[in-house]
VOLO-395848 format. One record per residue: residue number from 1; residue in one letter; x, y, z of N, C-alpha, C in turn. Coordinates in pm, 1 decimal. Layout:
<rs>
R num residu     n_px     n_py     n_pz    ca_px    ca_py    ca_pz     c_px     c_py     c_pz
R NUM      A        X        Y        Z        X        Y        Z        X        Y        Z
...
</rs>
This chain:
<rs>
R num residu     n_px     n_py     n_pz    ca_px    ca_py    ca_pz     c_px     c_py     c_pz
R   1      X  -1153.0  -5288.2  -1637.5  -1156.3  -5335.2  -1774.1  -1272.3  -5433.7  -1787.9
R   2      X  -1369.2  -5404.0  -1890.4  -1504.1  -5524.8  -1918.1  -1448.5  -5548.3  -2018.8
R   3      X  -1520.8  -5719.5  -2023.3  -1464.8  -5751.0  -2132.8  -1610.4  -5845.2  -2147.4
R   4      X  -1641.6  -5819.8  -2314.4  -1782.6  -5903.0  -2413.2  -1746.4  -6003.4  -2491.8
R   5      X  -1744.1  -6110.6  -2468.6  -1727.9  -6246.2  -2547.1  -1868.7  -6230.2  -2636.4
R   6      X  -1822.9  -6264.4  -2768.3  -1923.5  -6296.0  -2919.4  -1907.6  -6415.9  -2937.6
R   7      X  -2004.9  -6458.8  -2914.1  -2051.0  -6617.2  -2990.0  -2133.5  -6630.2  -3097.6
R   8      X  -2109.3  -6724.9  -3146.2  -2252.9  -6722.3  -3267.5  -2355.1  -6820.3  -3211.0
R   9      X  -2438.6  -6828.7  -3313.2  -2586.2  -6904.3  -3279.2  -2527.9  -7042.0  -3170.4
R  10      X  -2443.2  -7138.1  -3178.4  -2424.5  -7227.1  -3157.1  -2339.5  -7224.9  -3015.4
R  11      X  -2315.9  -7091.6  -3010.8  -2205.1  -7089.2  -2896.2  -2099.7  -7086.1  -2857.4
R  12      X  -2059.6  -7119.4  -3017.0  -1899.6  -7110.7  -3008.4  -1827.4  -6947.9  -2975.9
R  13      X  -1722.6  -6948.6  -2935.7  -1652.8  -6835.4  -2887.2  -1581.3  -6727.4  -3022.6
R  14      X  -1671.8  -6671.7  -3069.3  -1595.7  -6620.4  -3198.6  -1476.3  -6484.9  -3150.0
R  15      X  -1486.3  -6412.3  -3082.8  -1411.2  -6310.5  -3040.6  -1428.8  -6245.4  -2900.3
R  16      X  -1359.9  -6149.5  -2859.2  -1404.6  -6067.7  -2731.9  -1341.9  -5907.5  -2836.0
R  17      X  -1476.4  -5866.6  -2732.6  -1444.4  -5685.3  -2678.1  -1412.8  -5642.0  -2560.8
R  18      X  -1278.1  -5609.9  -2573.0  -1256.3  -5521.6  -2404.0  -1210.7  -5434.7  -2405.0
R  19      X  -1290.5  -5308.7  -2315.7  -1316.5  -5184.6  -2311.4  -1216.7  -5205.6  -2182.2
R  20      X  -1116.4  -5046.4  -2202.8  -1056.8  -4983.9  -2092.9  -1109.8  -4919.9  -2059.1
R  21      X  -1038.1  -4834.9  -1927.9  -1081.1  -4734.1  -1850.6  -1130.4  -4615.8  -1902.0
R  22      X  -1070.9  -4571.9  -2023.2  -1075.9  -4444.5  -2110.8  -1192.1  -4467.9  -2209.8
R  23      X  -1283.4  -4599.6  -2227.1  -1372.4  -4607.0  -2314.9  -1307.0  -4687.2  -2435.8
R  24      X  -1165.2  -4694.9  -2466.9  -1118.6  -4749.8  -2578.7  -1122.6  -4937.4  -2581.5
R  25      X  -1231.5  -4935.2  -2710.7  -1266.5  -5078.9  -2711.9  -1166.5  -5169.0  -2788.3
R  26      X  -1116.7  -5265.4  -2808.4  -1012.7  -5357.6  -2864.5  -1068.0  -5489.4  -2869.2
R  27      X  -1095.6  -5541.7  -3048.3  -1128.8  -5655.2  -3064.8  -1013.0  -5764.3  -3076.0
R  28      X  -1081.7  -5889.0  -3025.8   -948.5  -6032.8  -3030.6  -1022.9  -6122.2  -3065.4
R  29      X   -941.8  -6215.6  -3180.7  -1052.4  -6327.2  -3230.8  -1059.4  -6413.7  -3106.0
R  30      X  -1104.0  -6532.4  -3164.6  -1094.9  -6669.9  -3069.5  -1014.4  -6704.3  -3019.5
R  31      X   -867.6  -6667.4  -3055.1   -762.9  -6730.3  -3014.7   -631.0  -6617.7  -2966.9
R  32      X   -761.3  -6492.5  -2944.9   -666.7  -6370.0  -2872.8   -573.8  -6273.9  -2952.5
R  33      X   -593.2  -6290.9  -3062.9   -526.6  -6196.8  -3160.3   -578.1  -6079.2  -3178.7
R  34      X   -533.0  -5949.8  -3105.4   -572.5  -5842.8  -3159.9   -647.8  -5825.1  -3316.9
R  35      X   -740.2  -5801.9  -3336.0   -800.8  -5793.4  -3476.2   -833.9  -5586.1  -3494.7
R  36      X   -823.5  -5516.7  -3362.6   -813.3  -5384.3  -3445.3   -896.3  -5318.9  -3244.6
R  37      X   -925.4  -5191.4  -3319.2  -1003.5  -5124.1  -3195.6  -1065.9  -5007.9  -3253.7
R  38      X  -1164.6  -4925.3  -3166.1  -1249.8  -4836.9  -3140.9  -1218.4  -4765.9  -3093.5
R  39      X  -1242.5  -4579.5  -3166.5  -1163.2  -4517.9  -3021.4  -1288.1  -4354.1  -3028.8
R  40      X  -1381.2  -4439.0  -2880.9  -1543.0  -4370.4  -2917.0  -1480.9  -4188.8  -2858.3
R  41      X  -1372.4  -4118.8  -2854.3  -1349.4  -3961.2  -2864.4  -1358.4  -3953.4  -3029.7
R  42      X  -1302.3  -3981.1  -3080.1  -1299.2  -3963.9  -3238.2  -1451.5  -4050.4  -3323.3
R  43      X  -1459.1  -4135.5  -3280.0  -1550.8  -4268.3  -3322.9  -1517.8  -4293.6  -3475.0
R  44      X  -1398.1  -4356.8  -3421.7  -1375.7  -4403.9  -3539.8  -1261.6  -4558.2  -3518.5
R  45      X  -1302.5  -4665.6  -3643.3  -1290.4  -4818.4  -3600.5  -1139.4  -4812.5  -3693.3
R  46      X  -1046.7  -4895.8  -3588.4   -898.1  -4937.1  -3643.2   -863.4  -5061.4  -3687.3
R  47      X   -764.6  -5111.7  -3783.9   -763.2  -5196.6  -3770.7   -618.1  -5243.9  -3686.9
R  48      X   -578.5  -5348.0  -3655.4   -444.4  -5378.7  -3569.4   -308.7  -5351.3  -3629.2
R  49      X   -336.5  -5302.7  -3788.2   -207.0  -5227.3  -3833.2   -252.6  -5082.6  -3867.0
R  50      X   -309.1  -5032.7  -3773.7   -363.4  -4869.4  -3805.3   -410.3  -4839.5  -3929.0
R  51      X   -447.3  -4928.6  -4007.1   -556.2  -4872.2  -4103.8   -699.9  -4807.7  -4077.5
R  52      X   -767.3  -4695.3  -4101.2   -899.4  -4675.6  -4080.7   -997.0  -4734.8  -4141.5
R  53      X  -1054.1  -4761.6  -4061.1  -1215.9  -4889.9  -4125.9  -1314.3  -4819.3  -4144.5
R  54      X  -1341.3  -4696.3  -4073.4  -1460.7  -4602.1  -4082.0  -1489.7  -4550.9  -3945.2
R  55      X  -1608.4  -4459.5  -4016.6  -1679.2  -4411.0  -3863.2  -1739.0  -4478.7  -3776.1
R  56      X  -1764.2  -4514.1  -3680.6  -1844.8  -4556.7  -3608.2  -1823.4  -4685.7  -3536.7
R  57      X  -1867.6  -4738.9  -3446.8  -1790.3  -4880.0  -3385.5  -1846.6  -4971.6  -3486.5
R  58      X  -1742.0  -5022.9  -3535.5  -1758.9  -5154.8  -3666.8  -1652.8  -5249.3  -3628.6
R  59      X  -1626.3  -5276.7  -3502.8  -1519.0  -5357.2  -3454.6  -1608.9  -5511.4  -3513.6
R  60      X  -1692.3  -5558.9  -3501.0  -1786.4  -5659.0  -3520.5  -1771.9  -5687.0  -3679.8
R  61      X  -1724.5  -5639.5  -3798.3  -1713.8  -5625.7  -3902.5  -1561.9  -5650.8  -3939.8
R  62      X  -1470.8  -5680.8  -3811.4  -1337.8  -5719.7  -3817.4  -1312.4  -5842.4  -3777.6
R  63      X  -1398.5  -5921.2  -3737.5  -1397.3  -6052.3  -3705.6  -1372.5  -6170.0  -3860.2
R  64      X  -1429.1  -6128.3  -3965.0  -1447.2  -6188.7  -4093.9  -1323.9  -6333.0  -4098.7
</rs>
């Protein structure tokens, strides 16, 4: 499992991405809350109550 910490300009810790074994990516804000996932067989972005967000990895667009 990798996992990508997002910071902004300043450094602060705004979220992580961590990718499983299968490729399926899962965003968490700052404070570890599932905020949704990616699922790159379909490519298409979730949100953490299964709503569809669109095509393409837009997990970064769920941080707001």
């Amino acid at each position: 499992m990798a996992t990508q910490d997002l910071k902004d300009s300043r450094g602060f810790l705004l979220g992580r991405i961590v990718t499983d074994q299968n490729g399926l990516q899962a965003i968490q804000d700052a404070k570890g809350f599932k905020k949704g996932w990616y699922d790159p067989r379909t490519n298409t972005t979730y949100r953490a109550n299964g709503f569809r967000v669109g095509t393409g990895n837009l997990l970064a667009t769920l941080l707001r």
